[in-house]
N, C-alpha and C positions, 0 to 999 in steps of 0.2 A: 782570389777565389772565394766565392762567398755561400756557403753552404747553411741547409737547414736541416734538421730532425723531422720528419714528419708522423712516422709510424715505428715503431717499437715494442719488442717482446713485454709481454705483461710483469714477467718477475724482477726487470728493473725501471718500474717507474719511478719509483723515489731517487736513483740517477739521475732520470728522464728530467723529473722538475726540476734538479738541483741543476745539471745542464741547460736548462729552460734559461732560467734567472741568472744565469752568466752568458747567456747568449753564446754557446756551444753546442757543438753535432759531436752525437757519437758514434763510433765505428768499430766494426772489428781490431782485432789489437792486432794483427799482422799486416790488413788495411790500412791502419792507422799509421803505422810504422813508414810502409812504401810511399805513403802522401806527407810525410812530414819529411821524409829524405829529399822527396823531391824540391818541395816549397823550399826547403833550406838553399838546396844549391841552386833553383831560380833565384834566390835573396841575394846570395853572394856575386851572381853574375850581373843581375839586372838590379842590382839597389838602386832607387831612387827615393830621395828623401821625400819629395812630396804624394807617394804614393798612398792606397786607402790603407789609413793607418783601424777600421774598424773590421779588418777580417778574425772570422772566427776561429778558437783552437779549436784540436780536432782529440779528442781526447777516448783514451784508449779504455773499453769496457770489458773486452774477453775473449775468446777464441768462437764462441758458440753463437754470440750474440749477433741480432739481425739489425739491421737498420736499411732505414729507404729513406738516402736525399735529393731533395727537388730544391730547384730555383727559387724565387721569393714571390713572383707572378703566381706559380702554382699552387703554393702556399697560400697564395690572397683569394683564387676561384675555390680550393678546397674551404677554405675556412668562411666562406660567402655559402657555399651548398650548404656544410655541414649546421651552418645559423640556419637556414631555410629550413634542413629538414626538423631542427628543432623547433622552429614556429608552428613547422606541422602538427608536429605530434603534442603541441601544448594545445593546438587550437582541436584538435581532433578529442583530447582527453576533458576540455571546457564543455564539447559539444555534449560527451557521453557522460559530464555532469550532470550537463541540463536534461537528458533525457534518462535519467537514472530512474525515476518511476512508471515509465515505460517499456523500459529493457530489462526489469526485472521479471521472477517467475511469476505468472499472473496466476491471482486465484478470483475465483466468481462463488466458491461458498465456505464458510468457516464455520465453526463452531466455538461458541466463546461463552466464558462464564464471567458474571458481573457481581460487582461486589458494594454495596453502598459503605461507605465507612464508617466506625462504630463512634454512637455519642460519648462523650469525655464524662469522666465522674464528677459527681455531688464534692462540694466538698465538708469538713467538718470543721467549723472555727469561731471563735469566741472573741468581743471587740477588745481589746487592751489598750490602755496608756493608764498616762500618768491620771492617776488619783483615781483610779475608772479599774480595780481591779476583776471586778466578774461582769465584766459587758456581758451586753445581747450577741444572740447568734449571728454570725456576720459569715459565712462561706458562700461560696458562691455555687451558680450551676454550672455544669458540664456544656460544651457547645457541640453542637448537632453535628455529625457527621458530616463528608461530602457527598454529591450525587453524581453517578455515571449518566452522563448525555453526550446523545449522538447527534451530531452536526453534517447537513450533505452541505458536501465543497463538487463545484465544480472540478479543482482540479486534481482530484484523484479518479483513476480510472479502474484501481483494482483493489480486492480486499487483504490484496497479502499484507500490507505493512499493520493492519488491526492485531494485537497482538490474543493470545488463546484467552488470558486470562485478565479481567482489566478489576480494580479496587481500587476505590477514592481513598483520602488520606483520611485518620482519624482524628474527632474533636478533639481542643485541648481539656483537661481539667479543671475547675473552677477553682479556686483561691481566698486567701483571707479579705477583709474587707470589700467585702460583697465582689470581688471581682469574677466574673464569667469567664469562663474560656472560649476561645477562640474557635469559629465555627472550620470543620476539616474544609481542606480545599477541593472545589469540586474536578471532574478528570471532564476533558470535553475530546471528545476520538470524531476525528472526520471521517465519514464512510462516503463513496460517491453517490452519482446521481442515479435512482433506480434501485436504490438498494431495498430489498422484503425482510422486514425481523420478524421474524417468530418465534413464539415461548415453547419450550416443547418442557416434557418430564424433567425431573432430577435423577441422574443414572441410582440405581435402587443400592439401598445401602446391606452392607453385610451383619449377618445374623448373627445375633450374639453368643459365646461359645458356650455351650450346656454344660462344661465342666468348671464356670467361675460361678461363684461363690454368691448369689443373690443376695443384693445389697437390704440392708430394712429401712423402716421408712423412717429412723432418726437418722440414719445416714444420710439418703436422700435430702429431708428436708436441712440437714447443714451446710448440702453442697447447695441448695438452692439457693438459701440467705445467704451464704460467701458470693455468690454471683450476682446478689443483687445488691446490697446491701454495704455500705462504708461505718467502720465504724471510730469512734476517736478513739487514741490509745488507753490500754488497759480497760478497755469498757467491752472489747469483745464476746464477753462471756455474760456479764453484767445485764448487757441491751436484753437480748433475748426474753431475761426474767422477767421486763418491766411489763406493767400495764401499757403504759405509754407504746411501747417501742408494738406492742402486738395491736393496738389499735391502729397505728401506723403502714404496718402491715397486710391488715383488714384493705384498708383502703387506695395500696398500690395495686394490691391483688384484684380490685376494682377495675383500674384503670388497668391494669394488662388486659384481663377479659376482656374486655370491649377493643384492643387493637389487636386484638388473637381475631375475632371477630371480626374486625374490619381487615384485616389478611384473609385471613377465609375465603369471605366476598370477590376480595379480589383475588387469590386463587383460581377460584372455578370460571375466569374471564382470564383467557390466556392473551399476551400480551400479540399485537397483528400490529403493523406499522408499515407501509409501503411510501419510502422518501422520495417523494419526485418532484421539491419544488426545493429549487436552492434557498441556502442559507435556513433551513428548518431542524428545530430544533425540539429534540424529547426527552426528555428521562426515562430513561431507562432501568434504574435500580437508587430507592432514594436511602440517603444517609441513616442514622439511628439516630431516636431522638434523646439530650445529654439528660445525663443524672440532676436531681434537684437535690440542692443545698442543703444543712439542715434549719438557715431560718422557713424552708416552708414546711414544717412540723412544728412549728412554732404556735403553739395553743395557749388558751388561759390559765389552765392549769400546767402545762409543762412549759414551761420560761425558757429553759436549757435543754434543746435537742439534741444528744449525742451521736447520731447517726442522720445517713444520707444515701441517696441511694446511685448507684450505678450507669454509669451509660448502657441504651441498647446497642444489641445489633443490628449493622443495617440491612439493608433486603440484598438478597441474592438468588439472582433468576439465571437461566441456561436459556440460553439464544442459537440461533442459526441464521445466519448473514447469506441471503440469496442475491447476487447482482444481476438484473436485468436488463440489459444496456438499453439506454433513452436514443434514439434515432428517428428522423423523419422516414428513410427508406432503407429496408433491409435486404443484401445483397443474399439470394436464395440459388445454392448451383452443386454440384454431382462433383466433387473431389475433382481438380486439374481443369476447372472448366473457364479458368483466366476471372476470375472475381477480383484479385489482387493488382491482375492491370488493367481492368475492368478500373477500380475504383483510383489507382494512382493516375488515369485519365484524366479522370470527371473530377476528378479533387485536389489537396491538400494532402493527402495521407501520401503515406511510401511504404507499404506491409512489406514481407519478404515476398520477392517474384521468382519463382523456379520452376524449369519442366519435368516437374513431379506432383505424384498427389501428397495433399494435406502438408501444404507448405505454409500452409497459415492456423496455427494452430490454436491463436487468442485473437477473439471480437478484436475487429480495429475501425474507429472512425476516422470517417474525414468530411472536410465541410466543404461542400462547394460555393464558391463565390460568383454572385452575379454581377453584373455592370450598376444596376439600381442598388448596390448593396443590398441585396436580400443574400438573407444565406440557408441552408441543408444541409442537414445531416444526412451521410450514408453510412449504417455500418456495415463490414464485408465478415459475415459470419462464416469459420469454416465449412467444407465442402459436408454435404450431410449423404451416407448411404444405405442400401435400403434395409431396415426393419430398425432406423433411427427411434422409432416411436416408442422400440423396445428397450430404450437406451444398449442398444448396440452399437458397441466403439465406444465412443462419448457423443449420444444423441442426445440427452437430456443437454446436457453442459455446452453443447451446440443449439438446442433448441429454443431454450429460453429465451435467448437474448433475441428472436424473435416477436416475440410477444408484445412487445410495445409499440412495432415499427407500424406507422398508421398507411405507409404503400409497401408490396413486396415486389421486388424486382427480380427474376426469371432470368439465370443468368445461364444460356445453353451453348453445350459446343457443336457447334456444326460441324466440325470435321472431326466430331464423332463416329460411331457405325451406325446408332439410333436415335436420333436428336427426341424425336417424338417418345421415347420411351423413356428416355431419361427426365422430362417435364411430366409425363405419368406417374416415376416413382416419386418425384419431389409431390407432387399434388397430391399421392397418398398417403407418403408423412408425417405433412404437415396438417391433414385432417384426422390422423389417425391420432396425433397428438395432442390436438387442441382440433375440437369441434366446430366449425366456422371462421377459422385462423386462413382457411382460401377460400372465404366470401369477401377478404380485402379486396381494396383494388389495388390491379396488378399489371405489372409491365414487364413483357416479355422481351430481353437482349441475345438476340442472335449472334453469339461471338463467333471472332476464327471467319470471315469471312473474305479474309485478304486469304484461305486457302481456296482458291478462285475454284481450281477444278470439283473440287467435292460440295464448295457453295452453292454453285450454280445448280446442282442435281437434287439437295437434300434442301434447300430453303424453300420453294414452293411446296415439297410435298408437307414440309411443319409446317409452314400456316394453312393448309389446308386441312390437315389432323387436329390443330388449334379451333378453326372454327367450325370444325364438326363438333366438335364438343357443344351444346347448347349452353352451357353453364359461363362459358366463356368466349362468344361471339362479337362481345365489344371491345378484347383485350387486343393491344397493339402486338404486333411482332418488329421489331427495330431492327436491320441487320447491321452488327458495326465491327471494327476491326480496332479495337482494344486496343494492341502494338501498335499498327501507327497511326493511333487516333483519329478514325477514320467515322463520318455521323456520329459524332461524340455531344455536337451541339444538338443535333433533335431530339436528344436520350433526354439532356438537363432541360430542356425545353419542356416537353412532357413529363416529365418527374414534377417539375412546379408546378404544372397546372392543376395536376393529380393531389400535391400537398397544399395547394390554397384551395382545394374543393371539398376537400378531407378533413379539414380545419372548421 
């Protein structure tokens, strides 16, 4: 009698293996009882020495306890499925790796504040060795901070991973024997293709409380030299007094004026940046530049510079990240109007397909492939409804990603109640949003047309409302049937001619 475990109460698995590893089943303890009576006295009647001497015991766990045994065949098909279903779900959870920046929450605008990293300090130090007691000044300068730049990567498609707040590292500080510090490292953020930066205001700062204690201007001007200013020890107080140290002074306060100055300038010129060619690259907020040593105070008359000055801060500007998705043809249609298997047709893409509206709720591309290797972009923008223009619902954040597609594609349901009224509201939408945005050229898709009886009735009378319109007398109407891929080839046929004519 040769028996297996297969399935077992959870509160004794540590039985369970220790049974595994001695190649035993476990059973009820009154079960167990009735099956070992038995076996005993089959043993005593039918002993035979060369019988299978590798049956297993059968050993007693409790009154409560469950067990299910099966044969060693069943055993081998369970433990073949249960391998398979785990291939599954490893090859299923590798899939929703690779598509982890796709199935996150999609964002198309952020607001981020940039930080260039601060220059490292001057430093203060004097040459030593042997026989060489009061060397020349020997410190080094501070190195420049890092710079924030923005890189378009193809393979991002949304702005959520940009994080709110980006700062590069800061320079190191300079050191004895003329050494310089090391320049901060710069931060490089991928944003996709199609991305708009714009500089806008600094949110305005809070006013300061009319019951503190207005500071005077020695206060003042102490905080100011603590922030600029390094000095060697025990000379703190000393610098100040000298000639030297205030001529010095004089002449940083030069040089800030004029990069107050050149900030200025470039203040009143807000930053505008629209990425549309891969692998492009800008700056966006540059580092500060490092404190200088004290051999550059080094004069004819002052030999020994005790002081050095400070690294700046770097620049810090306020952005707003607009994504405007990059597509040859943009999929234009009234919520539930099959866009989604519209484009899983004609393409590569797979969006979510469901018999409901606004099932597609983020831009999705997909590229169609030709036989010549040419290829297309479609994106399938969700459904837009009427007074989008007003940004009602999310018409702006539908809208945009418009804007680039150089053909629009009219995607209608026929087995709607008004096909003709439903290409009415989209055409005044999209004029009402952007002016001339339906002077593209445009390709009308008659969907839902495998709904025979309602096709037949309502397709002649839209393309006759189509070219009653004078404004659009040369626009095709294509009737196709989406589900099952029905004129699917003269849709991509006409789409390319449209995109190499548009080119």
């Amino acid at each position: 009698m040769r028996l297996r475990l297969i399935h077992f109460v959870p509160h004794r698995w540590i039985l369970l293996s220790w049974a595994r590893t001695r190649n035993c089943a476990l059973l009820p303890l009154s079960l167990s009882r009735a099956i070992n009576s038995q076996s005993s006295e089959s043993d005593d009647t039918n002993a035979d020495p060369e019988s299978d001497t590798t049956q297993k015991p059968i050993i007693p766990v409790g009154e409560h306890d469950v067990a299910i045994i099966k044969d060693d065949v069943t055993v081998e098909k369970d433990a073949l499925l249960l391998d398979s279903e785990k291939a599954l779900q490893a090859r299923t959870k590798s899939i929703q790796y690779k598509l982890r920046d796709k199935t996150r929450q999609f964002a198309d605008f952020v607001w981020v504040t940039v930080k260039g990293g601060r220059g490292g300090d001057g430093c203060v130090a004097f040459f030593r060795e042997k026989f060489v007691p009061k060397g020349p000044p020997s410190g080094g300068n501070g190195g420049r901070g890092g710079d924030v730049i923005f890189v378009t990567s193809a393979n991002h498609t949304s702005l959520h991973s940009i994080p709110r707040t980006i700062k590069a590292s800061d320079g190191d500080s300079g050191k004895g024997h003329h050494k310089h510090g090391h320049a901060g490292k710069d931060v490089v953020v991928p944003v996709p293709l199609g991305t708009v930066i714009r500089e806008v205001d600094p949110p305005a700062k809070t006013e300061r409380n009319d019951y503190e204690d207005p500071e005077d201007e020695q206060t003042i001007l102490e905080k100011k030299r603590a922030a600029l200013w390094v000095h060697y020890p025990r000379y703190e107080e000393a610098n100040p007094l000298g000639s030297y140290f205030l001529e010095a002074e004089r002449m940083v306060e030069r040089e800030q004026r004029y990069h107050r100055y050149v900030r200025e300038r470039e203040a009143d010129r807000k930053l505008f940046l629209d990425l549309s060619t891969p692998a492009e690259q800008h700056i966006v907020a540059k580092g500060g530049v490092g404190g200088k040593g004290n051999p550059h105070f080094l004069t004819s008359e002052n030999r020994s510079p005790k002081f050095a000055t400070r690294g700046q801060e770097g620049q810090v500007r306020y952005l707003t990240l607009e994504l405007k998705t990059i597509a040859d043809a943009g999929l234009v249609g009234l919520p539930n109007a099959g866009k989604s298997t519209f484009l899983t047709a004609v393409s590569n893409a797979h969006p979510k397909i469901a018999p409901y509206p606004f099932t597609t709720l983020n831009p999705f591309i997909g590229t169609i492939d030709y036989c010549d290797r040419f290829q297309l972009t479609v994106a399938d923008i969700p459904g837009l409804i009427r007074g989008a223009h007003k940004n009602i619902g999310l018409g702006h954040s539908f809208l945009r990603h418009v804007e680039r597609s150089k053909v629009l594609v009219y995607v209608i349901d026929l087995a709607g109640e008004s096909p003709w009224d439903d290409w009415n509201i989209l055409q005044e939408e999209l004029e009402k949003y952007l002016p001339g945005l339906t002077k593209r050229p445009s390709l009308i898709v008659a969907n839902k047309v495998d709904v025979v009886d309602v096709a037949k009735r309502k397709l002649p009378l839209f393309e006759e409302s189509v070219k009653a319109n004078t404004n659009y007398e040369d626009t095709i109407v294509v009737p196709v049937s989406a589900k099952y891929r029905k004129n699917i080839l003269k849709v991509t046929t006409l789409l390319r001619q449209m995109v190499e004519k548009s080119c």
